[in-house]
C-alpha positions as CSV (number, residue, x, y, z in Angstrom):
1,X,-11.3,24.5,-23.2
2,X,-9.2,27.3,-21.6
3,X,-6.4,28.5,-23.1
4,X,-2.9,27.5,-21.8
5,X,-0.4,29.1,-20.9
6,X,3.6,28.6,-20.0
7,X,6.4,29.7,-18.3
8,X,9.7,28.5,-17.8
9,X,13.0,28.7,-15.2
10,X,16.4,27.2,-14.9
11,X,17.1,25.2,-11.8
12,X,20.6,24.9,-10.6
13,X,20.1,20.9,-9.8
14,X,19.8,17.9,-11.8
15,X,16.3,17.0,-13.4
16,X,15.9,13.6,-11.4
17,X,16.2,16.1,-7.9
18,X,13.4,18.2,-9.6
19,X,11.5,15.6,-10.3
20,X,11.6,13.8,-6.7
21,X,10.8,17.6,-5.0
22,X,7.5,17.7,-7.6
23,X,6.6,14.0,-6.9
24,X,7.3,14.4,-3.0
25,X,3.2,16.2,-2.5
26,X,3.2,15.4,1.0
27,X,5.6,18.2,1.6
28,X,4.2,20.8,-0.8
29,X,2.8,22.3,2.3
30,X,5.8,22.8,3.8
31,X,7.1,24.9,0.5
32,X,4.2,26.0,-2.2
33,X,2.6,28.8,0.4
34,X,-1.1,28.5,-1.5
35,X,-1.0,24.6,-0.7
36,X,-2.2,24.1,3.2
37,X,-2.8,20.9,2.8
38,X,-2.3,18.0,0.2
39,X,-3.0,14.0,0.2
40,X,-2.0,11.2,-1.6
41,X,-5.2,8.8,-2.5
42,X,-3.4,6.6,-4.7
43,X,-0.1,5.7,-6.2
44,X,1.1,4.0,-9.1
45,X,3.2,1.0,-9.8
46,X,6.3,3.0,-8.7
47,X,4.9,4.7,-5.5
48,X,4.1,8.0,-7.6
49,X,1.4,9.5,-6.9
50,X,-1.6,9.0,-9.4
51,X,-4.6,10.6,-7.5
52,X,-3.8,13.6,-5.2
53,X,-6.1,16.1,-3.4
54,X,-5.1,19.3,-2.2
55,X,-6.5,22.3,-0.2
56,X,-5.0,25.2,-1.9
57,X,-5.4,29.6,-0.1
58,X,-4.1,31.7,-2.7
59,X,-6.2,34.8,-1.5
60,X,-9.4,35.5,-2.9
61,X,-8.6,31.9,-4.6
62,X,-9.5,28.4,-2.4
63,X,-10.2,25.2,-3.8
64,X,-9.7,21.8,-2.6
65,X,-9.5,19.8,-5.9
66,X,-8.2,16.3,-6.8
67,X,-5.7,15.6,-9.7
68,X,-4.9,12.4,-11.9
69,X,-1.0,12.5,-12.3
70,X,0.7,10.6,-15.4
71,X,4.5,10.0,-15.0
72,X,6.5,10.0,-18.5
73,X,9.1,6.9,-18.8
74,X,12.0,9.1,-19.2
75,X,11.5,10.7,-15.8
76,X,11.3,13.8,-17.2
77,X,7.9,14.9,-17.8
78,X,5.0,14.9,-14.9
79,X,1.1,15.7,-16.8
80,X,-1.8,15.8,-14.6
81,X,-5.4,17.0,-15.5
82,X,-8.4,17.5,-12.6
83,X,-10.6,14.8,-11.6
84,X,-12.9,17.1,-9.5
85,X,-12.8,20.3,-7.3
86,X,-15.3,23.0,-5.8
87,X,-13.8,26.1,-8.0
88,X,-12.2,24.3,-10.9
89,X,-14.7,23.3,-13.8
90,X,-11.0,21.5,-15.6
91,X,-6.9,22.0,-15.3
92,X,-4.8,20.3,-17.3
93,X,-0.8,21.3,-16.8
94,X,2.3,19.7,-17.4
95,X,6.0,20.2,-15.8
96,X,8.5,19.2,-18.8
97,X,12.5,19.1,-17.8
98,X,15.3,19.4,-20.0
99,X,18.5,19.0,-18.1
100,X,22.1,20.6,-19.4
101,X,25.1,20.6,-17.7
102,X,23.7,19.9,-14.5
103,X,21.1,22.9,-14.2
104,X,17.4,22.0,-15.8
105,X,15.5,24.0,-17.8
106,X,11.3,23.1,-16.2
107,X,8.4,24.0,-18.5
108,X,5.3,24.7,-16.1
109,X,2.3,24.5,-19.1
110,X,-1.2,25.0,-17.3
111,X,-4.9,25.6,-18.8
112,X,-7.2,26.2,-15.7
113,X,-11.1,26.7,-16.0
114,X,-12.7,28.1,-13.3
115,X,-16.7,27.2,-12.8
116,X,-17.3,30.9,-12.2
117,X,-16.5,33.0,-15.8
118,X,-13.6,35.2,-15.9
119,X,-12.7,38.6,-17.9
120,X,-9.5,36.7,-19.8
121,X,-7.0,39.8,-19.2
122,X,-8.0,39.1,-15.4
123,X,-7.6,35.1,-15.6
124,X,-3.9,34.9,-17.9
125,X,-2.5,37.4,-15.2
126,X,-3.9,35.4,-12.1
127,X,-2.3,32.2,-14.3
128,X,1.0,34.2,-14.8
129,X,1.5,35.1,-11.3
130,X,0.2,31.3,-10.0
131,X,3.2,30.0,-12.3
132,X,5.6,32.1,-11.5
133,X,5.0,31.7,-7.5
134,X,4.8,28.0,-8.1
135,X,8.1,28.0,-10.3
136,X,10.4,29.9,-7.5
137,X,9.1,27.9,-5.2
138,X,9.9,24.7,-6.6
139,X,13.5,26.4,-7.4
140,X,14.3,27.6,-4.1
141,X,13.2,23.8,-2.2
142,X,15.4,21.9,-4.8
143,X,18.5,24.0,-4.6
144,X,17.9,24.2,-1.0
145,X,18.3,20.7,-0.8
């Protein structure tokens, strides 16, 4: 299995605003640049998503993959690991939210194998800057809510 790794940020928003932005994957199009298109195949008891596909342009980097999501009890915890994709041999990741004070601390853990091998020094820095793009994205649509 790939190694994970993890970054976090502090969101000026409650967690439960986070967490509707991260569930709401119809409109990641419209905020996560690398996502051009993404579609909702099944939802669960709570109209979560549960099986998502999406069409992701980072660059030299496309895939359209599909993702099985499980959605923690609390609210604040989203884990989702890949149920197939054309680039992706597994990804596992996790958003974790810790809320204080009205700002939210969100964990972004992610572990991505690619079917084509990668030098490691060249894969943790393409995982670094993928979470860090994704994490100010996500930032910048919930406080601009």
């Amino acid at each position: 299995m790939a190694d994970e790794s993890t970054q976090s940020i502090v969101v000026d928003a409650p967690a439960d605003a986070i967490m509707a932005v991260i569930a709401d994957f119809e409109a990641y199009p419209e905020w996560a640049g690398a996502v051009k298109q993404s579609e909702v195949l099944s939802r669960d008891a709570d109209g979560r998503g549960q099986e998502v596909t999406f069409t992701l342009d980072a660059g030299v980097f496309k895939d359209v993959y599909t993702l099985a999501y499980t959605w923690a009890e609390d609210g604040l915890a989203v884990d989702w690991t890949l149920v197939k994709g054309q680039m992706q041999r597994s990804q596992k990741g996790r958003y974790a939210l810790r809320e204080e004070g009205g700002r939210t601390t969100v964990t972004y853990t992610l572990s991505v194998q690619l079917m084509v091998p990668m030098i490691g020094l060249f894969r943790r820095k393409a995982e670094k800057v993928i979470m860090d793009t994704a994490l100010k994205e996500l930032k910048r649509r919930v406080e601009a809510l």
